[in-house]
N, C-alpha and C positions, 0 to 999 in steps of 0.2 A: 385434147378435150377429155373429162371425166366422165365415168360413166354415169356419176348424177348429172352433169350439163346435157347429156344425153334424153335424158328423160324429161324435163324441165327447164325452160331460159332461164338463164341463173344471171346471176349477179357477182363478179368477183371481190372482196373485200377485203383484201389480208389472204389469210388461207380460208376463210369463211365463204360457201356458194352460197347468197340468199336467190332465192325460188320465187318465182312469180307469175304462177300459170292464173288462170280465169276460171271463174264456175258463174250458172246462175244467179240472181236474186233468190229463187225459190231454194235453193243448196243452201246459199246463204244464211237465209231466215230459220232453216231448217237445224241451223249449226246453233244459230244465235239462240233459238227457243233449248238446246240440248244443254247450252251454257247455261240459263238462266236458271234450268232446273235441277244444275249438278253441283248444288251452294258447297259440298264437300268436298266434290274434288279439285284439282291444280287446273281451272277450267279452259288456260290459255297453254296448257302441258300432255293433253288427255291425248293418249294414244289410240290408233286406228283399234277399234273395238274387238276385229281378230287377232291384236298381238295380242290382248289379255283370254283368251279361249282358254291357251294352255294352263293358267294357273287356276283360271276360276273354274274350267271342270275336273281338276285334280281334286281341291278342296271339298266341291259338292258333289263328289262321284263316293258310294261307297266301298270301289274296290278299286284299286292301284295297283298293276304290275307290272315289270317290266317282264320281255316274254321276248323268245327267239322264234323266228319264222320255220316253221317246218317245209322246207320249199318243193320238199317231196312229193309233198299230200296237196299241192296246188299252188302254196304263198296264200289261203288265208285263214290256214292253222299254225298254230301258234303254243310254244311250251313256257310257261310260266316258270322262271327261271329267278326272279325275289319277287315278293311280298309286300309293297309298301302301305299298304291300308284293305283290311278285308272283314266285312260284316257276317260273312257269310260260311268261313272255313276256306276259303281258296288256298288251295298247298301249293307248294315248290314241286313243277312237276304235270303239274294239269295241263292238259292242250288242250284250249280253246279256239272257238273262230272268233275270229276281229274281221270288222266291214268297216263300211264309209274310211277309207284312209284317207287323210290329209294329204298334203302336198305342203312342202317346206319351201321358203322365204325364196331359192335358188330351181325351183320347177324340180326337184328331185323328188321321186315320189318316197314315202316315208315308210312302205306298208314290207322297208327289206332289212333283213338283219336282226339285229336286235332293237326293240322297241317299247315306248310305255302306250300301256292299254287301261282303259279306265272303262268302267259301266258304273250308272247312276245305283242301279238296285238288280238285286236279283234277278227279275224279271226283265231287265232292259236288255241289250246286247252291248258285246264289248267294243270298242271303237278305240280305232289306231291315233293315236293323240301325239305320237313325235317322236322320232329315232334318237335310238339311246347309244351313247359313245362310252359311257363307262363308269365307276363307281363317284367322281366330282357330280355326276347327274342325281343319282341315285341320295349321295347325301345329302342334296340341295333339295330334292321333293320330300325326303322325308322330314326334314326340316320346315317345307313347305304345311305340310300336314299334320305339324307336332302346332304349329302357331293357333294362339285360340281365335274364334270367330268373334270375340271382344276385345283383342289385343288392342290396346292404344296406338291411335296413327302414327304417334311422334316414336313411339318402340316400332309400329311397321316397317315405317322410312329408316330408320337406322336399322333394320333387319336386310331390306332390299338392298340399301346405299353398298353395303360390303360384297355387292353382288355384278353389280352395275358394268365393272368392269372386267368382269371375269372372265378368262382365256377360253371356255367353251360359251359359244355366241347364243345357244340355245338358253342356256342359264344367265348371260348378258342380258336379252330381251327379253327372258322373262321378268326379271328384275327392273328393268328399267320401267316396260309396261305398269306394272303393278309400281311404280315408285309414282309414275307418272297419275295416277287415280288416286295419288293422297292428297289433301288439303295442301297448300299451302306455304301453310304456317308448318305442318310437318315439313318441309323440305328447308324452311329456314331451321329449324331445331338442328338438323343434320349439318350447319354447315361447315362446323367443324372439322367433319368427318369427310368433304368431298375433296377430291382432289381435282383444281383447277386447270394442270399440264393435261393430264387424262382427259378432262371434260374438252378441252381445246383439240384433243386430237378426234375426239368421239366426231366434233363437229367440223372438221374439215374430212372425214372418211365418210367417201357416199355410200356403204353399206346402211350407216344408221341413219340416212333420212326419215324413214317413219318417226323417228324418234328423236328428231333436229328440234322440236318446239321445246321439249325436255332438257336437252344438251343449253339451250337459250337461256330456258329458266334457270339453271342450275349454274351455270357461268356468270347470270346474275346476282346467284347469293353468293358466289363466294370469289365473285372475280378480283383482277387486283386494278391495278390503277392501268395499266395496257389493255384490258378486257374492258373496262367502262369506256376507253378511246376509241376499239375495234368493234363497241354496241353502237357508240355515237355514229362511227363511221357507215357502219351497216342501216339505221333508221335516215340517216342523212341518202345513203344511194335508194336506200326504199321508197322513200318519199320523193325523191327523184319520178322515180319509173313508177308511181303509184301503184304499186307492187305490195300485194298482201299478205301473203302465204309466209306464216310463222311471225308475222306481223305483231299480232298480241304480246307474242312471248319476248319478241325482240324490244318490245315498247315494256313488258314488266320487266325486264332486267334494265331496258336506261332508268326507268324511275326506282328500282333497289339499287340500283348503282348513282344517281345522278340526286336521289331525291325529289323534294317540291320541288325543286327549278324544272324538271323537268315538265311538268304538268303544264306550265307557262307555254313549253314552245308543241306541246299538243292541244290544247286549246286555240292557239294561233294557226297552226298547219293543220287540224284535220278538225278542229269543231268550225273554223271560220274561212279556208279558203272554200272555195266556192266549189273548187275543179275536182277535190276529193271525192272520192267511191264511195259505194256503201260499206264492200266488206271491209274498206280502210277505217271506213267511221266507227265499224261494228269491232275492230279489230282493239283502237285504242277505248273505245267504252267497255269494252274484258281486261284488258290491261288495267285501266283505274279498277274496276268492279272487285281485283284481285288487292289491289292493294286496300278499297275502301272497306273487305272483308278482314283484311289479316291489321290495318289501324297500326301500322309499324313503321318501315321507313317511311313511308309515307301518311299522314295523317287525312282517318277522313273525314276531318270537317276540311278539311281542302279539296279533297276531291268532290261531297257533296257542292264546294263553292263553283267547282268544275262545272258540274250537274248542275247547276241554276244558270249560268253562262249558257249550257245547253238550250235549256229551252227559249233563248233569245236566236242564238246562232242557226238551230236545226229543229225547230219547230213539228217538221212533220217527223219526225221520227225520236220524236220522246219517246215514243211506248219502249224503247230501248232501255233506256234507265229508268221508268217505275218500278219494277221489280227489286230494286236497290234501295231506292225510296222508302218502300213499302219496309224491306228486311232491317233497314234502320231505323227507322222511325223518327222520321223526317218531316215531321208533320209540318214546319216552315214553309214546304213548297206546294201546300195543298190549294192557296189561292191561286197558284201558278197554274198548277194542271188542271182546275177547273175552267178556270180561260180558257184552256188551248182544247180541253174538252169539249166546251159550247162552240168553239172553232170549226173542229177536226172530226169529233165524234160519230158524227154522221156516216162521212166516210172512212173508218179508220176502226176497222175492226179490232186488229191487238189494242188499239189505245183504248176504246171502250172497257175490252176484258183486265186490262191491267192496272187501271183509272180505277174500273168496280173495286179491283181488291185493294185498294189502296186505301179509297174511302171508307169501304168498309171496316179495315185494319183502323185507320185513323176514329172511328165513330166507337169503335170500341174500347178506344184508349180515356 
C-alpha cells in the first residue's frame, strides 16, 4: 500500500490514486463561496493556502536573507550570510534573532542550519521561513523578487512552469503553489511548455498530493490521447464511489480533453441522478464555471445551456451558478430565477443574496 493510500481511501486507476475522503456541508459551502470569489485564479487547481506562505511572504517582506544558525548562542541567533532584498542596509554578516519557526512538509523542524529569514519592516521581527540547501534556492528567490507585482499572468505561469519540476522540492512546491493561483487561461498559454511524462509521474508520487488538483489540471492541457483515456477512466471509478476529492479538477481536464460531449454525460450523472452529493454537484458546477470563464475548449453558451437544464434538474441549489450568470450576463435566465425566487427565497438565504446581485447587475444593463 502507498503512503498516500495510507492517509486517504484511494482509488486505483492506472498508476493514478484518486482520493475520496468526506467533509461537511458547512466545509463544503465554505469552499464553494472561496471559488465563487477567486474569478482569477485556477479555482478547481488552488492549493492549500499554506503552500503559497513561502512565496507570498518573500515578495511582501522588506528584507530577505538567507542566514546560518549560530547554535552556540541557543539556535535562535542567526548570521546573515547573503542578502536577497533589504530596505534597510542589512549586511553580510549581522546576527540576528529569528522566532516563530515553521515546520517543513516532513515534521523536520526548519529553525537548523542554514536558512531563509524574512521580516515585513524594520520594526517587525525576523521569522524563519524555510531551510535553505544552497545556491539553486538562493537564485530562484531572487528571481522570485526581481518579478514585478504587475507582471502578466500568462509571463507568471511560464516563469513558474520552468520550476514546477525542479529537483529541489522546496522550489518544486513553491512553483507549483504559485502556478496553481493563476487563471486558467494562464495555464493553457503554457501548454507548450508542460511536460506530460513529468505531470504523470508528479501524479502517481504521493509526496505531491497537496498538489494532485494541479497535476489534474495540467495533464488536461496538455495530455495526449492515453491521458484523456486514464481521465475518462478515473471520472468513470469516481462516479462510481461518489467520490469527490479532486473531482473539479478531474472533470476540467475530461472537458479540455473530451470537449462539449463531455458536458452531455455531466448533465446526465450529476445535474440529474438523483443519488449524487453536494460536493459532487458543487464539484462539476467549478469544472463548467472554469471552462464558462476561459470560452475555449469549451464554449460557454453550452455550458450556460448546462446552467438552464440546472435549474430544472436541481432547483434548490441554483444559488450555485448565479454568480456565473450574473459575471456573464446572462440576462436569458432572469425569468427563470425569479420563479425559483418566489419559490425558495423565503428559505434560501444564498439564493436571495445572489438573485439581489443578479437583478440588480441585470437592471442596470
Amino acid at each position: 500500500m502507498s503512503r498516500f493510500a495510507k492517509v486517504v481511501p484511494t482509488l486505483r486507476v492506472g498508476v493514478w490514486a484518486v482520493d475520496f475522503p468526506t467533509r461537511s456541508v458547512g466545509t463544503t459551502l465554505a469552499v464553494l463561496i472561496f471559488a465563487v470569489s477567486s474569478a482569477h485564479a485556477c479555482i478547481v487547481c488552488v492549493a492549500d493556502p499554506m503552500e503559497r506562505v513561502l512565496v507570498k511572504e518573500i515578495r511582501a517582506s522588506e528584507e530577505v536573507v538567507l542566514a546560518r544558525e549560530l547554535s552556540l548562542d541557543g539556535g535562535d541567533r542567526y548570521q546573515v550570510s547573503r542578502v536577497l532584498r533589504t530596505k534597510t542596509g542589512t549586511k553580510k554578516g549581522k546576527i540576528v534573532t529569528a522566532s516563530l519557526p515553521f515546520f517543513s512538509a516532513d515534521g523536520g523542524k526548519m529553525g537548523k542550519g542554514l536558512v531563509l529569514l524574512t521580516r515585513r519592516d524594520a520594526k517587525a521581527g525576523w521569522i524563519i521561513r524555510a531551510p535553505a540547501s544552497g545556491f539553486h534556492q538562493v537564485f530562484f528567490f531572487e528571481k522570485v523578487l526581481a518579478l514585478s507585482p504587475t507582471l502578466d499572468p500568462d509571463k507568471q505561469a511560464e516563469f513558474y512552469t520552468a520550476y514546477i519540476h525542479h529537483r529541489d522540492r522546496l522550489i518544486a512546491r513553491a512553483a507549483a503553489a504559485e502556478l496553481s493561483s493563476l487563471p486558467y487561461s494562464s495555464l493553457l498559454a503554457v501548454k507548450d511548455k508542460l511536460n506530460p511524462a513529468k505531470i504523470r509521474g508528479a501524479l502517481a508520487d504521493p509526496s505531491w498530493l497537496k498538489h494532485r488538483a494541479l497535476w489534474y489540471t495540467l495533464i488536461g492541457v496538455c495530455g495526449e490521447e492515453k491521458d484523456a483515456v486514464a481521465i475518462a477512466d478515473s471520472v468513470e471509478a469516481m462516479w462510481r464511489a461518489k467520490a469527490w476529492k479532486n473531482l473539479a479538477a478531474i472533470l476540467t481536464a475530461h472537458l479540455q480533453l473530451e470537449g462539449e460531449s463531455a458536458i452531455d454525460m455531466i448533465e446526465r450523472r450529476y445535474f440529474r441522478d438523483r443519488t449524487r452529493t453536494l460536493p459532487e454537484i458543487e464539484a462539476a458546477v467549478l469544472a463548467l464555471r472554469v471552462h464558462g470563464n476561459t470560452d475555449a475548449a469549451v464554449s460557454r453558451e453550452r455550458v450556460l445551456a448546462a446552467y438552464r437544464s440546472f435549474f430544472d434538474d436541481r432547483e434548490p441549489l441554483v444559488f450555485l451558478i448565479v454568480p456565473d450568470l450574473t459575471r456573464w450576463k446572462d440576462w436569458e435566465s432572469k425569468d427563470r430565477l425569479v420563479a425559483v425566487l418566489d419559490r425558495l427565497g423565503k428559505e434560501s438565504v444564498e439564493l436571495r443574496k445572489v438573485a439581489d446581485e443578479y437583478l440588480k447587475a441585470c437592471a442596470a444593463e
